[in-house]
N, C-alpha and C positions, 0 to 999 in steps of 0.2 A: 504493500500500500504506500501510495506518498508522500511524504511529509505533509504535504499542502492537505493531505486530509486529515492529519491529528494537530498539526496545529494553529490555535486559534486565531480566526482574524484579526484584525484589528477594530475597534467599532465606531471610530471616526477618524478622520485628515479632512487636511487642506483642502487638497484637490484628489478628487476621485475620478481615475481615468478607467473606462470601462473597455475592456478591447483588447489585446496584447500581441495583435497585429504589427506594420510596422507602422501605423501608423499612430496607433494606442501607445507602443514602445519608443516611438521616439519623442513623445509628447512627455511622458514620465521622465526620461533620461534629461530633455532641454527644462521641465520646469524643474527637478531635484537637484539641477546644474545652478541653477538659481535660488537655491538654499530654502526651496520650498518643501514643503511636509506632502507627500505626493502616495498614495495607493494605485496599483497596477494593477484588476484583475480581469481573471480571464475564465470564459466556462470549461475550457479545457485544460489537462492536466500536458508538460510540457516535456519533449518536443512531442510536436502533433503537426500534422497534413492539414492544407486549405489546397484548395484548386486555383490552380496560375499555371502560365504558362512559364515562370520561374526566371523570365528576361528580367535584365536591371539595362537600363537606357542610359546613357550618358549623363540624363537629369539626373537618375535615379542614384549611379556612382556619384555625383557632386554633391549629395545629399549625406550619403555614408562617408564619405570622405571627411565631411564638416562632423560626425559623430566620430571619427577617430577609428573607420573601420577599414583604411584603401590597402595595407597594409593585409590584415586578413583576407579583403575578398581578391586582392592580386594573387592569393596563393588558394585559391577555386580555378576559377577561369577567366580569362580575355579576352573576347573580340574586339574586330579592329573593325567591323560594319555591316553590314547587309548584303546577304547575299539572293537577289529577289529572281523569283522564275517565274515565266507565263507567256504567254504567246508565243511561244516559240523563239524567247532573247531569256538568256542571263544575265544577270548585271550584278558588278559588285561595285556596291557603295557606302566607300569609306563613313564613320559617322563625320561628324564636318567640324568638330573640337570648337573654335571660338574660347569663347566666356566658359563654357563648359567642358568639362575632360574629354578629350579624344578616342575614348574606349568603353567598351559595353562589359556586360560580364553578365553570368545566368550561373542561381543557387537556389537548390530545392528549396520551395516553403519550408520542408519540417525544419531543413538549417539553418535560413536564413532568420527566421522571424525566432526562433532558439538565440541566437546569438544576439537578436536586439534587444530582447527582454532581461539579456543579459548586461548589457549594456546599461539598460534601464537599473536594473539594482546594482552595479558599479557603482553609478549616477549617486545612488543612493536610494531610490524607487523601493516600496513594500510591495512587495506581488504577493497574489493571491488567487491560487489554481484550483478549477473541479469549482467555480463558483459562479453562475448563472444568472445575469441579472433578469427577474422577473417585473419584475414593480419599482415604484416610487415614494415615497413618502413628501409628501409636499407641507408646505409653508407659504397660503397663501399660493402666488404665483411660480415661488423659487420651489427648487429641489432639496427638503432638509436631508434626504437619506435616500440611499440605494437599496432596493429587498433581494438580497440574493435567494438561492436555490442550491444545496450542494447533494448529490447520491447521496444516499445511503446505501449500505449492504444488501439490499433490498431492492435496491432501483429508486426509481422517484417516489413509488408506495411509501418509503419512510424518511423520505426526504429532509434535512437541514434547512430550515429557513432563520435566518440572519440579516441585519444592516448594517448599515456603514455609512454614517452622517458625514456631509461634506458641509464645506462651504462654496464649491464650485465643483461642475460636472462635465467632463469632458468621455463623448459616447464616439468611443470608435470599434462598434462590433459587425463591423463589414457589410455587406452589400444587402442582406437581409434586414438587418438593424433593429432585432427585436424590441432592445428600451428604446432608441427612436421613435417606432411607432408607438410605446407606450407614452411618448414626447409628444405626441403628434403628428412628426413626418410623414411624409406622403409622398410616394414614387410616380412622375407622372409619364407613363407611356406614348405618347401624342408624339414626342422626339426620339432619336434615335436610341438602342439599347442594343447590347448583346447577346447573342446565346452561343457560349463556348463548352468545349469539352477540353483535355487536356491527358496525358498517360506519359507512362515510363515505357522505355524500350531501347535495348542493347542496339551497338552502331559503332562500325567501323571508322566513323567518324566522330564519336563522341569529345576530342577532344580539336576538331575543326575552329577556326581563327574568326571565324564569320557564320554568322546566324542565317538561317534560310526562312526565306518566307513565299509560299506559291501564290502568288494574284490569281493565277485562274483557278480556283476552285471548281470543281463539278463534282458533282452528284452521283449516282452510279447510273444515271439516265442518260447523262454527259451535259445537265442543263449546269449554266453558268451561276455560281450561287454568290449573294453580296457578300462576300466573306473573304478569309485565306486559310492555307496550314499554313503550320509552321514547327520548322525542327532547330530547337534551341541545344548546341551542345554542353552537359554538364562537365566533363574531363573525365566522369568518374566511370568510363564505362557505357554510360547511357546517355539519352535524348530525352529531352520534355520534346513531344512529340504531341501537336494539337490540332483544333480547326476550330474556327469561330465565324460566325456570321451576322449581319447587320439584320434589324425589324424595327419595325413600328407599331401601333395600334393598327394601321389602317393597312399595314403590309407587315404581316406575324412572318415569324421565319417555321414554315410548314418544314420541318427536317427533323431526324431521327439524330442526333450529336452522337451516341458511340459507334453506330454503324456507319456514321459517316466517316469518323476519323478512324474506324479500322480499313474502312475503302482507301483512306489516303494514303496510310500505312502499307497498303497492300502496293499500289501504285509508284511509292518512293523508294521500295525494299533493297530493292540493287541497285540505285545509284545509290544510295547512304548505309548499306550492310547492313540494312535493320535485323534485326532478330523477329522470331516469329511471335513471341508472344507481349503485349501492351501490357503492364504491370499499373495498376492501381488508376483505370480509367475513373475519370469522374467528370462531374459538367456542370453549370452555374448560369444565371443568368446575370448582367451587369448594368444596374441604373448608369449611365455615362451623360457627360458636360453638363454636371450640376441640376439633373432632371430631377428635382426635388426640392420641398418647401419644408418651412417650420426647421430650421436650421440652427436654430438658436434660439435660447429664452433667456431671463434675467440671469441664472448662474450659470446656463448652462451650452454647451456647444456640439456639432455634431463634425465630425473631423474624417478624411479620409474616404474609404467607401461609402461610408452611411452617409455623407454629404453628397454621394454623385459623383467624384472625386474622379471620374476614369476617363482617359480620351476616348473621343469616340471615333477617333481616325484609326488606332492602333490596340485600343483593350488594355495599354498600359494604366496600373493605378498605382503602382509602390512608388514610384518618385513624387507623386501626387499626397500619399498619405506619410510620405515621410515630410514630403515639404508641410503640410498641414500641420503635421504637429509640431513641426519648427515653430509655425507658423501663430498657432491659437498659444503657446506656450509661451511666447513675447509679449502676444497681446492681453492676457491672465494677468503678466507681471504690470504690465501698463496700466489695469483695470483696479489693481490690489485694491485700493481705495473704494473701488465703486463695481461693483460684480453686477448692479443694474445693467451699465451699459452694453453689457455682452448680446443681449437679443438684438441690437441692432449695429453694433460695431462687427463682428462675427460675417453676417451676410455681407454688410459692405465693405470687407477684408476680401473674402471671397473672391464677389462680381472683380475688386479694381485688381486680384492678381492671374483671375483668370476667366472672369465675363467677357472680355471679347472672343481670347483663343477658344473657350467652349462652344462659343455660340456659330462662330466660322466651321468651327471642327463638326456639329452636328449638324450643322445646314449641310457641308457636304459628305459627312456619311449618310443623310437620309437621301440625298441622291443616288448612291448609290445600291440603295434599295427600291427603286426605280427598275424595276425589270431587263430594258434595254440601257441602261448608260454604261456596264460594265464591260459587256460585248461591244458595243461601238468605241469607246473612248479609251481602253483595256491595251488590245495592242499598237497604236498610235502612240500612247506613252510610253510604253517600254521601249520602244523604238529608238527614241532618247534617253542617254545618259544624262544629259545636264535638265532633261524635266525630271527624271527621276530621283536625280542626288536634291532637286528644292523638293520635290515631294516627300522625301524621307525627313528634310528636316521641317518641313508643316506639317507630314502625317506624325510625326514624333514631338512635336513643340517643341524642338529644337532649337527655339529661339527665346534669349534673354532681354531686358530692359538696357540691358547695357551696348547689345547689336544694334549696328546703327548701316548696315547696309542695305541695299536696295530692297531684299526677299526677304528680309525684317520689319523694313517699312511696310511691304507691299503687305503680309501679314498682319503689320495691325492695323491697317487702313483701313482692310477685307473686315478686320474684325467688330471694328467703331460701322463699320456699315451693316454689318449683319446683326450686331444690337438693337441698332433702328428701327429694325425689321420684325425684330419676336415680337410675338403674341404675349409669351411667358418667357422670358430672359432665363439667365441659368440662376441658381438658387433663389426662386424668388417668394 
C-alpha cells in the first residue's frame, strides 16, 4: 500500500492546487518557489499513465528548462524537427529556435508528469495521492475547502471522505475537469475539439532525431480524415505511436480511434520497424483554444486543460499547462492582498496571452473539418518547403512576443482579426 494512503492529509494551506499534471505541478513548484504554503493533490497514486501523444515542443522544453529540468530531459531524447509525410512529399523541418530552444524532445506521461511533481515537492509543495476531488465547500461566493474522496479497501463502498480548507484554489484536473464542472465550467463544442487515441509500440527507429507526423490520414475506406498520425520516438525502445482528428458540433468526427490507429500502425510497419503489437492503447477527447467558460471565480482558477488550454492546430497542451501554471502562480502572488480579483484578472491573463493565437488557430482547424479543404489544399502545400517550415511554426505557436519578423507579424495580425470575428472568443 502507499504511503499517501496511511498518511494523513493535511486539513488546510494557502493554496490548494488540484491536479498533478504538468500543469497542477508546475503551478505548486513556481508558487512554493515563492515561499508560499502550497498543497499538491492528485486522484491518483504516482507514477501513473494519462493519454498524450508524449511530444514536448520547443515551447514546451523552454518551459522545463525555466523549472530546472533541460539537463534531465537532454538525457531522454532530442529532436531537431519534423519530419511530415502526405501527398506523396517528405519534408523535414527543422523547429525554427528564435526566442525559443531549437529542439523538441518526447517523454512518456507516466515519466514525465512523475518527475514534475517531483519537482513540485523539491519546491517545497505537500502532495497528496489516491485523493479525489469530489465537492466544494463554499463561503459565500469563494471556495473555503476542497471535499476529497480516497478508496478504501473496499473500493469507493467505504470510501475516505476529507477536506482541505484553502484560501485560494487552483483546479488543474485535465480535460475532463471534474471540480470545474462542480465550479461551473462549461465545454462549449460549437468550435473546434479533438478526438485522439494514442499506444506504445517497438520500432527500429525509436531513437530517430525527428518526429513524424502523416497529413494524409485515411480511413480504411481510403476517405481523407481532418486529422494526422503521428510516431513520436521515445529512445527507449519504443514509439508513442497515434492518430487524432478534428470535429465540431455540427461536423462530429464519425470514427472508431483504436481501429483507426491500428490501421495506421499497420500501414507504417516497414518503413518505421514497428512491432506487431500496440501496448496500452487508449483515447481522449480534447476541449482546445480556450473552448470554455467560468474560468475563474473570486479565489479560484482553472489552469491548463481544464481551461481549454490545447492548440487546436497540433493537440499540443503540456507547454500550455506548464506555461499556465507559470503563469496563474505570478498572478496568486500579485493578488496576495486581494484573492477577489482572481474571477476577472485570471480570464483576462488568458485572452491577452493567448486570445488571438486560439482564436486564429480554431478558425483554421475548423476549416479543416470542412470535408473538401484537406484534399484540395493538402498537396499544394506540401509541395512547399518554405509554406511548410511557416506552417509548423503557426501550427505549433511557434511564435513569441518578442518575434518581430514578418510571419510573426503576419500571425498576430490574423489573430486581432479573427477576435473581431467570434461569436464566443476563447475563455469567455
Amino acid at each position: 500500500m502507499s504511503s499517501a494512503a496511511v498518511t494523513p492529509p493535511p486539513t488546510e494551506t494557502d493554496v490548494l492546487v488540484v491536479g498533478a499534471g504538468p500543469a497542477g505541478s508546475a503551478a505548486a513548484a513556481w508558487l512554493a518557489r515563492q515561499g508560499v504554503q502550497v498543497v499538491l493533490a492528485d486522484a491518483a497514486t504516482f507514477p501513473r499513465d494519462k493519454t498524450c501523444g508524449d511530444g514536448l515542443t520547443p515551447r514546451a522544453v523552454g518551459e522545463l528548462r525555466l523549472l530546472g529540468l533541460e539537463d534531465w530531459l537532454r538525457g531522454r531524447t532530442v529532436n531537431q524537427g519534423l519530419r511530415a509525410h502526405g501527398f506523396g512529399q517528405v519534408l523535414h523541418l527543422p523547429w525554427p529556435g528564435g526566442a525559443l530552444p531549437d529542439w523538441g524532445s518526447a517523454v512518456p506521461r507516466t515519466e514525465l508528469d512523475d518527475r514534475l511533481r517531483q519537482v513540485a515537492v523539491e519546491s517545497g509543495a505537500t502532495c497528496v495521492e489516491d485523493a479525489r476531488a469530489v465537492d466544494v465547500r463554499r463561503d459565500g461566493s469563494r471556495v473555503a475547502a476542497v471535499v476529497f474522496e480516497r478508496r478504501g479497501q473496499g473500493g469507493r463502498e467505504d470510501a475516505e471522505r476529507f477536506e482541505i480548507a484553502c484560501r485560494r484554489l487552483v483546479v488543474a484536473d485535465g480535460v475532463r475537469s471534474p471540480l470545474g464542472k462542480v465550479l461551473g465550467r462549461e465545454w462549449h463544442r460549437d468550435t473546434v475539439y479533438g478526438v485522439a487515441g494514442r499506444s506504445y509500440v517497438t520500432s527500429e527507429k525509436h531513437d530517430d532525431t525527428w518526429i513524424s507526423s502523416h497529413l494524409e490520414l485515411r480511413d480504411e475506406q481510403g476517405s481523407i480524415l481532418s486529422g494526422y498520425g503521428w510516431i513520436f520516438p521515445l529512445g527507449t525502445g519504443e514509439v508513442n505511436l497515434g492518430v487524432g482528428t478534428l470535429a465540431t458540433a455540427k461536423r462530429p468526427a464519425d470514427i472508431a480511434v483504436k481501429p483507426l490507429m491500428s490501421f495506421y500502425a499497420d500501414q507504417r510497419r516497414e518503413e518505421f520497424g514497428l512491432g506487431d503489437d500496440l501496448r496500452m492503447p487508449t483515447s481522449a477527447l480534447l476541449p482546445m483554444g480556450g473552448a470554455v467558460s467560468q474560468v475563474a471565480g473570486p479565489n479560484w482558477a482553472l489552469i491548463g486543460d481544464a481551461a481549454g488550454c490545447v492548440n487546436p492546430l497540433n493537440g499540443e497542451g503540456i507547454d500550455y499547462g506548464l506555461e499556465t501554471g507559470r503563469l496563474v502562480a505570478a498572478l496568486l502572488g500579485d493578488l496576495d492582498a486581494d484573492a477577489h480579483g482572481l474571477a476577472t484578472a485570471w480570464p483576462a491573463l488568458l485572452r491577452e496571452h493567448y486570445g488571438e493565437a486560439f482564436s486564429i488557430a480554431r478558425r483554421l482547424a475548423g476549416l479543416v473539418t470542412v470535408p473538401w479543404v484537406l484534399p484540395r489544399f493538402g498537396p499544394a502545400g506540401m509541395r512547399s518547403t518554405a509554406l511548410m517550415t511557416l506552417a509548423l511554426r503557426w501550427m505549433g505557436n511557434l511564435v513569441t512576443d518578442e518575434d518581430r519578423d514578418a510571419a510573426a507579424r503576419l500571425w498576430r495580425w490574423a489573430g486581432k482579426g479573427s477576435v473581431r470575428l467570434d461569436d464566443r472568443p476563447p475563455f469567455s
